[in-house]
N, CA, C and O atoms as a GROMACS GRO file, in nm:
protein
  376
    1UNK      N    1   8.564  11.226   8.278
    1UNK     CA    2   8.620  11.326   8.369
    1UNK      C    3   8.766  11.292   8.394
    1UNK      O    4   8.789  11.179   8.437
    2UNK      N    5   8.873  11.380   8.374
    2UNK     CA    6   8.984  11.405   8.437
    2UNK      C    7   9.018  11.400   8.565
    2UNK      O    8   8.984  11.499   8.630
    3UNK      N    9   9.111  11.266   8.658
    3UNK     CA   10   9.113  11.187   8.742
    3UNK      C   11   9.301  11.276   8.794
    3UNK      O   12   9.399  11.280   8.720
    4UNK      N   13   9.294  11.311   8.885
    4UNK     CA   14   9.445  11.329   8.921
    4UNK      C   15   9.468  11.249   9.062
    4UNK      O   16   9.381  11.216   9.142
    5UNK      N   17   9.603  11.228   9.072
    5UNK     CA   18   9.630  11.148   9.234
    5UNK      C   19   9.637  11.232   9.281
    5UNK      O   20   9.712  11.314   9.229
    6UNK      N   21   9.574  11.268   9.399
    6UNK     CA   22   9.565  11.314   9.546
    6UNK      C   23   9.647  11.234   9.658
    6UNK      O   24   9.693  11.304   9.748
    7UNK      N   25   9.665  11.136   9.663
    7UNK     CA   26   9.753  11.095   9.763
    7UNK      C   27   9.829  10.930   9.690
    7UNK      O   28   9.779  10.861   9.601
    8UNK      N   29   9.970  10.904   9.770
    8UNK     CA   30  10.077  10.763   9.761
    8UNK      C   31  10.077  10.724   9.912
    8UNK      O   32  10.096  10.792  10.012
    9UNK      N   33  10.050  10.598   9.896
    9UNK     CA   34  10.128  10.596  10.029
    9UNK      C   35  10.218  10.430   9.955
    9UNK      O   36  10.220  10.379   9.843
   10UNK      N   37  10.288  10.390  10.108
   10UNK     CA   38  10.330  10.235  10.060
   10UNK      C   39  10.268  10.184  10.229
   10UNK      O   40  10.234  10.235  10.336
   11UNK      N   41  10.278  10.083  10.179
   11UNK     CA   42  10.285   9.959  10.292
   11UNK      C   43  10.383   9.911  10.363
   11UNK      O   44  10.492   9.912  10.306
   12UNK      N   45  10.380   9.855  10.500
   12UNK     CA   46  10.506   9.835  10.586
   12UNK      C   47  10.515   9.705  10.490
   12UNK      O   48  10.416   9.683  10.422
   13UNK      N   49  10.645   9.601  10.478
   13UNK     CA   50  10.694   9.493  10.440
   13UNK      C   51  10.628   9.422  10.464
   13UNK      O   52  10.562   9.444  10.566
   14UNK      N   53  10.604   9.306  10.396
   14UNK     CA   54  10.460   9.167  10.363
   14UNK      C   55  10.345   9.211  10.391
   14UNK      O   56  10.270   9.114  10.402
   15UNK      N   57  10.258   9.365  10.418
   15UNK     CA   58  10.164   9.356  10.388
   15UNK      C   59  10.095   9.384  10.250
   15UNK      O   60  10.171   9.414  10.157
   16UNK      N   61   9.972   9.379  10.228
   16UNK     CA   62   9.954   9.384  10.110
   16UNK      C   63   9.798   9.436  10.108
   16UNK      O   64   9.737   9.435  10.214
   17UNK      N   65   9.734   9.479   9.993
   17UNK     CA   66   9.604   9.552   9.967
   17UNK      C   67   9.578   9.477   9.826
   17UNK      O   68   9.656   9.444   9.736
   18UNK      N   69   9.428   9.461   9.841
   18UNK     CA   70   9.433   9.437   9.669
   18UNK      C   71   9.304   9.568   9.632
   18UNK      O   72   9.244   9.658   9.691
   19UNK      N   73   9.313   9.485   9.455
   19UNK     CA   74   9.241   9.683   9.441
   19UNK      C   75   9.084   9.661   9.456
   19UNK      O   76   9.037   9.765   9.410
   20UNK      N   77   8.998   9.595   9.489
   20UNK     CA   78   8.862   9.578   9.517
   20UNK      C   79   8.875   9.649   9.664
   20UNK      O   80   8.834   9.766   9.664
   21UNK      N   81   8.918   9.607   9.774
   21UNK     CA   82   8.922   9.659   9.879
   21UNK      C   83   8.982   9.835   9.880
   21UNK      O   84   8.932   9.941   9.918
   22UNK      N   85   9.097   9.800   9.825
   22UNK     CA   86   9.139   9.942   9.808
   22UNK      C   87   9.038  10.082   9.748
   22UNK      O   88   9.046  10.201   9.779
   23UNK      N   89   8.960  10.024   9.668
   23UNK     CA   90   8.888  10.086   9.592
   23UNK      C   91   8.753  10.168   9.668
   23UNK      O   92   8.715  10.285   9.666
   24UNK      N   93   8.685   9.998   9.759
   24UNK     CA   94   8.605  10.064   9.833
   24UNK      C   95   8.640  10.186   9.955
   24UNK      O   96   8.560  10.271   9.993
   25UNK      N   97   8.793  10.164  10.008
   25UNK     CA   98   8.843  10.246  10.088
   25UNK      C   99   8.857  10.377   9.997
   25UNK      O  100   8.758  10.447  10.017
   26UNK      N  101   8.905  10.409   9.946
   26UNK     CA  102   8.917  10.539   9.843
   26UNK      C  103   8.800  10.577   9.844
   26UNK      O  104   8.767  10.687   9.889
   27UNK      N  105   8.694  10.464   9.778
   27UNK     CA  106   8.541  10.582   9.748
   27UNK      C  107   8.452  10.595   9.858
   27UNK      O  108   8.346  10.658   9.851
   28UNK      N  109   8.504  10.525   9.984
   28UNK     CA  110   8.432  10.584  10.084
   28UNK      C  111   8.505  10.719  10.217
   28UNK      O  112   8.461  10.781  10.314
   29UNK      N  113   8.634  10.706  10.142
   29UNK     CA  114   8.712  10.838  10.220
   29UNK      C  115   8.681  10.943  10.073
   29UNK      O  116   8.639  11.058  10.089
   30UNK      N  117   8.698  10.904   9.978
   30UNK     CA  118   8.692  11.044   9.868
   30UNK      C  119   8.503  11.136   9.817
   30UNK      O  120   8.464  11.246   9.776
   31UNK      N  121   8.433  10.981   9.861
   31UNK     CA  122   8.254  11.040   9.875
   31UNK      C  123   8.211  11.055   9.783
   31UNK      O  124   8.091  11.083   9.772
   32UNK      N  125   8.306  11.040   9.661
   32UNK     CA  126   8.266  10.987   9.498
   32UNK      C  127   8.319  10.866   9.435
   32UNK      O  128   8.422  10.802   9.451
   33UNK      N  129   8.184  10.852   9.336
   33UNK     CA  130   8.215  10.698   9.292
   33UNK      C  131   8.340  10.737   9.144
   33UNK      O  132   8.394  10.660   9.065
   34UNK      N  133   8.348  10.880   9.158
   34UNK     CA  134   8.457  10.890   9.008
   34UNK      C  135   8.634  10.901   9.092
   34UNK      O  136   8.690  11.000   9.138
   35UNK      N  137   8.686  10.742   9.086
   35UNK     CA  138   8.811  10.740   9.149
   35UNK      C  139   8.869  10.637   9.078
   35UNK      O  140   8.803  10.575   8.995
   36UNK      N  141   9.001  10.610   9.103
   36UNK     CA  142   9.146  10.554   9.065
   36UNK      C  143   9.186  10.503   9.158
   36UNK      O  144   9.162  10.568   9.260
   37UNK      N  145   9.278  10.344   9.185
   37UNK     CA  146   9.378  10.300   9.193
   37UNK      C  147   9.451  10.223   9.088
   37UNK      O  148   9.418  10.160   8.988
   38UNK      N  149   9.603  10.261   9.168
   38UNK     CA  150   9.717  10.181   9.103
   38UNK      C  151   9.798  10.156   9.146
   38UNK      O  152   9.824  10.235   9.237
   39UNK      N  153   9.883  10.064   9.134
   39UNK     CA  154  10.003  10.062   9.231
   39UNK      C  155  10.119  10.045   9.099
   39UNK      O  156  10.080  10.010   8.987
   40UNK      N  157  10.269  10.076   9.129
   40UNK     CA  158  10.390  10.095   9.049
   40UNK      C  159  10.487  10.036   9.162
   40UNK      O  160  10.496  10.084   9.275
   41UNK      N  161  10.567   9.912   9.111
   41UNK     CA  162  10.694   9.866   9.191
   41UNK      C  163  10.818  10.025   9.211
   41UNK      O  164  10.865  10.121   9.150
   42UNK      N  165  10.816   9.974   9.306
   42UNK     CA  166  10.916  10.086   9.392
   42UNK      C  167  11.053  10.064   9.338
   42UNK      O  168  11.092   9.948   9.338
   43UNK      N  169  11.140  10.164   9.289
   43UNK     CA  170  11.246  10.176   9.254
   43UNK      C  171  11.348  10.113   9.348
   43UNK      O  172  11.325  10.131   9.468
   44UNK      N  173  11.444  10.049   9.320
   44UNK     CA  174  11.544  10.008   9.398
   44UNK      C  175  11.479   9.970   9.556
   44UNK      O  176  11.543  10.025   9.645
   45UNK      N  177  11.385   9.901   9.596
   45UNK     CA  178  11.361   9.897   9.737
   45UNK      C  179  11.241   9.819   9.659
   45UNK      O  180  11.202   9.834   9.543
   46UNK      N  181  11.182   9.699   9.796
   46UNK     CA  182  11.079   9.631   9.803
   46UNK      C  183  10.913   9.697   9.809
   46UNK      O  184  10.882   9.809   9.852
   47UNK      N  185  10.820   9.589   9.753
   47UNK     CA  186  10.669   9.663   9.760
   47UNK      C  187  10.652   9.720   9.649
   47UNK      O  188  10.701   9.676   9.545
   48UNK      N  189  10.564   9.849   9.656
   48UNK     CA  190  10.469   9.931   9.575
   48UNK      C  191  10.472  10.025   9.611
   48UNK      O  192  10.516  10.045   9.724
   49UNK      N  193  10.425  10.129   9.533
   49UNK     CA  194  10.378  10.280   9.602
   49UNK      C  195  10.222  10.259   9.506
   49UNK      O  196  10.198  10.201   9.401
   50UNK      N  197  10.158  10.319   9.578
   50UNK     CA  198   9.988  10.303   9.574
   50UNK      C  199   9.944  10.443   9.513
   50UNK      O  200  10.011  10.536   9.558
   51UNK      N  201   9.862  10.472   9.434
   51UNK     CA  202   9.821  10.575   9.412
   51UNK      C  203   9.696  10.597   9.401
   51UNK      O  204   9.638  10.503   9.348
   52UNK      N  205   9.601  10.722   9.442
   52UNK     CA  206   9.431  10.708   9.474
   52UNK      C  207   9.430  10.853   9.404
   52UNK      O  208   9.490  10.952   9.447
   53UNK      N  209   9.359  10.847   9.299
   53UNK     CA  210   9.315  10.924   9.217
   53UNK      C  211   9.173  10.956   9.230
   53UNK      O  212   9.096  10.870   9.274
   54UNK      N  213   9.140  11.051   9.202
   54UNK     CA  214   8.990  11.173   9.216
   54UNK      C  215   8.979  11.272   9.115
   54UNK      O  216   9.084  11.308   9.061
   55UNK      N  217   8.846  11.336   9.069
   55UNK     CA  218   8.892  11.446   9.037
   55UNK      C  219   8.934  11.567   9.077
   55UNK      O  220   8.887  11.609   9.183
   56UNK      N  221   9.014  11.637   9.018
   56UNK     CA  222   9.098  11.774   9.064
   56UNK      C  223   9.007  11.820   9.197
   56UNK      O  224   9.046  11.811   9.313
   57UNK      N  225   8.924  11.853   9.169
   57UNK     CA  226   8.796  11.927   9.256
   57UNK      C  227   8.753  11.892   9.353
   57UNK      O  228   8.678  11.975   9.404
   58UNK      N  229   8.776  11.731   9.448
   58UNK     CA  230   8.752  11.680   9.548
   58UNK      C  231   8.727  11.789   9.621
   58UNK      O  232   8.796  11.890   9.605
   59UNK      N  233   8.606  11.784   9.728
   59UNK     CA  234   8.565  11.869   9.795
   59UNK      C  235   8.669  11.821   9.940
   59UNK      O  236   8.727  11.714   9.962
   60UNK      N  237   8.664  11.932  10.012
   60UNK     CA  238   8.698  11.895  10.171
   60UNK      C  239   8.856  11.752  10.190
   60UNK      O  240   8.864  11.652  10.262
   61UNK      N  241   8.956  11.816  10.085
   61UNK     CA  242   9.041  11.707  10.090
   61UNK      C  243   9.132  11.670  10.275
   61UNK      O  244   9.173  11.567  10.328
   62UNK      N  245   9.128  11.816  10.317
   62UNK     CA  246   9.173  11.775  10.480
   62UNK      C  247   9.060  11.627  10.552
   62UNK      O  248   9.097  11.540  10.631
   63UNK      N  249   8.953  11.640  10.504
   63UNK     CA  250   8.879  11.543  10.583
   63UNK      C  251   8.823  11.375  10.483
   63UNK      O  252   8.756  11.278  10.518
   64UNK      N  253   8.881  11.406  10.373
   64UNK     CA  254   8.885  11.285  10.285
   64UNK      C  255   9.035  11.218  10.388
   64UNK      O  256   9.037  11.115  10.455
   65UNK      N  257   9.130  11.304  10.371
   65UNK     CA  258   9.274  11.266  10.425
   65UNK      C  259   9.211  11.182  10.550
   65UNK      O  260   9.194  11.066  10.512
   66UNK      N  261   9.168  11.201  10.691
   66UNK     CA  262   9.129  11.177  10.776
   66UNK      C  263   9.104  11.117  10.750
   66UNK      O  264   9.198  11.038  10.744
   67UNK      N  265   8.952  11.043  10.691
   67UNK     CA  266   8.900  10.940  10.670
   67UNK      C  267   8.979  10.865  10.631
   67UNK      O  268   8.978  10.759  10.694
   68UNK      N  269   9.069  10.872  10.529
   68UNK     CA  270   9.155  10.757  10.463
   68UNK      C  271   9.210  10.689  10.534
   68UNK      O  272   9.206  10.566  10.540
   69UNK      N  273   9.282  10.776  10.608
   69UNK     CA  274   9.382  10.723  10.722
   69UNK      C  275   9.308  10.644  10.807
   69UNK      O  276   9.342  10.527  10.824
   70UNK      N  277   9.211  10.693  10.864
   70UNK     CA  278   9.107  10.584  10.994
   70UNK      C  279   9.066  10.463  10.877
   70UNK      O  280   9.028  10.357  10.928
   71UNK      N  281   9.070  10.468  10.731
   71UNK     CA  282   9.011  10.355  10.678
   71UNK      C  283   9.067  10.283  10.651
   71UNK      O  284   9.021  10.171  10.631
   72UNK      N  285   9.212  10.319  10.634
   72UNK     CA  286   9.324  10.190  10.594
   72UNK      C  287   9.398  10.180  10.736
   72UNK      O  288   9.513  10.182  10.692
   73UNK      N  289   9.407  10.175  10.812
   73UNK     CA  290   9.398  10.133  10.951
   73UNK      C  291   9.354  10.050  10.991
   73UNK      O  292   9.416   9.963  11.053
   74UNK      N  293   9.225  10.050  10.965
   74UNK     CA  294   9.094   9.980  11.003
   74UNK      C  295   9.105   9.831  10.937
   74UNK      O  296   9.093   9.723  10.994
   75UNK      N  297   9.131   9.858  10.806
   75UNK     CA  298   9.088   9.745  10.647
   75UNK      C  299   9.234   9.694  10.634
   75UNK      O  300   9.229   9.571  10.629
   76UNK      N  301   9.358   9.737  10.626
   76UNK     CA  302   9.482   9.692  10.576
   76UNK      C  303   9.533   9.632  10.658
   76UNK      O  304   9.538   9.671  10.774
   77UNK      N  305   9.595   9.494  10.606
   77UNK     CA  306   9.608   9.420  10.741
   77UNK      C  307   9.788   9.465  10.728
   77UNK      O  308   9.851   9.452  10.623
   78UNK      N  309   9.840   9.512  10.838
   78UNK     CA  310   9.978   9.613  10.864
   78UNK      C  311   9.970   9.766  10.838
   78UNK      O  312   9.910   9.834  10.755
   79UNK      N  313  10.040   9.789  10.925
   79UNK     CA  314  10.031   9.976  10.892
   79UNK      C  315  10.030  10.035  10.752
   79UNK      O  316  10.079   9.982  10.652
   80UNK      N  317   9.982  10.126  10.757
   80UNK     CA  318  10.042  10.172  10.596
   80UNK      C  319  10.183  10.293  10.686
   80UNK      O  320  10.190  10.359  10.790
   81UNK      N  321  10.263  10.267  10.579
   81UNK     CA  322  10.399  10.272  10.618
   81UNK      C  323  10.377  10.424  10.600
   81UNK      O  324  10.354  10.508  10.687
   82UNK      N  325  10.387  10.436  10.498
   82UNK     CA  326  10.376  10.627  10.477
   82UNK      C  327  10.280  10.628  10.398
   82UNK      O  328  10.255  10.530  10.327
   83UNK      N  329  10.180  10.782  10.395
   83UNK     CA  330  10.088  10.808  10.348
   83UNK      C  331  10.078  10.970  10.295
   83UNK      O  332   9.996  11.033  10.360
   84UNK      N  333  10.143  11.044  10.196
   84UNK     CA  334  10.116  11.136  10.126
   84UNK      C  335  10.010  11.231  10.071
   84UNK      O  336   9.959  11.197   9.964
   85UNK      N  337   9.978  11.315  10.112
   85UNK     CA  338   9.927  11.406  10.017
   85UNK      C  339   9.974  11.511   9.866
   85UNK      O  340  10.026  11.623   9.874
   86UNK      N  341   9.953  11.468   9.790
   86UNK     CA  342  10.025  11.542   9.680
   86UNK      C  343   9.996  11.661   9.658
   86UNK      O  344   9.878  11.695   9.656
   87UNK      N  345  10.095  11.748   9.639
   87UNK     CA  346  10.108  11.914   9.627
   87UNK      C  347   9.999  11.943   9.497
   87UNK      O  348   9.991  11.868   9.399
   88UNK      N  349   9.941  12.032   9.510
   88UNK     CA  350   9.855  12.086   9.406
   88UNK      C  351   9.692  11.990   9.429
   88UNK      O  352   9.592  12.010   9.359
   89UNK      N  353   9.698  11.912   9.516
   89UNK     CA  354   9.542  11.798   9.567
   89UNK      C  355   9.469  11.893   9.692
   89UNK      O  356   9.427  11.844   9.797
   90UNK      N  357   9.465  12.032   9.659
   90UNK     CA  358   9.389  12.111   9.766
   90UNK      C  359   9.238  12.107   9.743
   90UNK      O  360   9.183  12.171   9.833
   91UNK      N  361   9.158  12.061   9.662
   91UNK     CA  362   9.038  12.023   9.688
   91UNK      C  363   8.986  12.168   9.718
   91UNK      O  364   9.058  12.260   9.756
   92UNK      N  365   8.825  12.178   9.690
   92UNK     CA  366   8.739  12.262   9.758
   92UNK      C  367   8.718  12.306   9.833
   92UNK      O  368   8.838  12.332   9.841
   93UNK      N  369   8.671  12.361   9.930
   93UNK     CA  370   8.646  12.422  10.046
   93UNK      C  371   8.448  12.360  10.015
   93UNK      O  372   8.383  12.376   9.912
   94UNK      N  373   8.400  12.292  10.146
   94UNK     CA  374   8.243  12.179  10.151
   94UNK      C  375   8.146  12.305  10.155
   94UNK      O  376   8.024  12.289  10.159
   0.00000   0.00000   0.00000
């Protein structure tokens, strides 16, 4: 199945995620076990930008979003600095 990113975020400075944790956070905000992470060094500036991939079709992406957010809150030790939704990641209607 064909996997697209639905959301980036980065991390505030010295914190950090690794992708086992990250992973379980994704598949328990996205409610399928068919998901993606990755992270890519940030252009000219410190860290990563993170990326959480799904397929196109994610159901109910307003309340995956929600969850994410209460889950890397919860699990990431420092804020997540910014957190994105990507244009065209409108998901289903549940």
């Amino acid at each position: 199945m064909y996997l697209v990113v639905h959301f980036q975020f980065r991390l505030a400075p010295g914190a950090s995620v690794g992708p086992a944790l990250l992973k379980r956070i994704w598949w328990a905000a996205a409610q399928t076990p068919q998901i993606d992470v990755s992270r890519a060094a940030r252009h000219q500036a410190d860290g990563f930008i993170y990326s959480l991939s799904a397929p196109a079709n994610l159901a109910d992406i307003s309340g995956v979003e929600t969850r994410l957010r209460t889950l890397l809150d919860r699990h990431v030790t420092g804020a997540v600095n910014t957190l994105i939704r990507l244009p065209g990641s409108h998901g289903k209607s549940a």
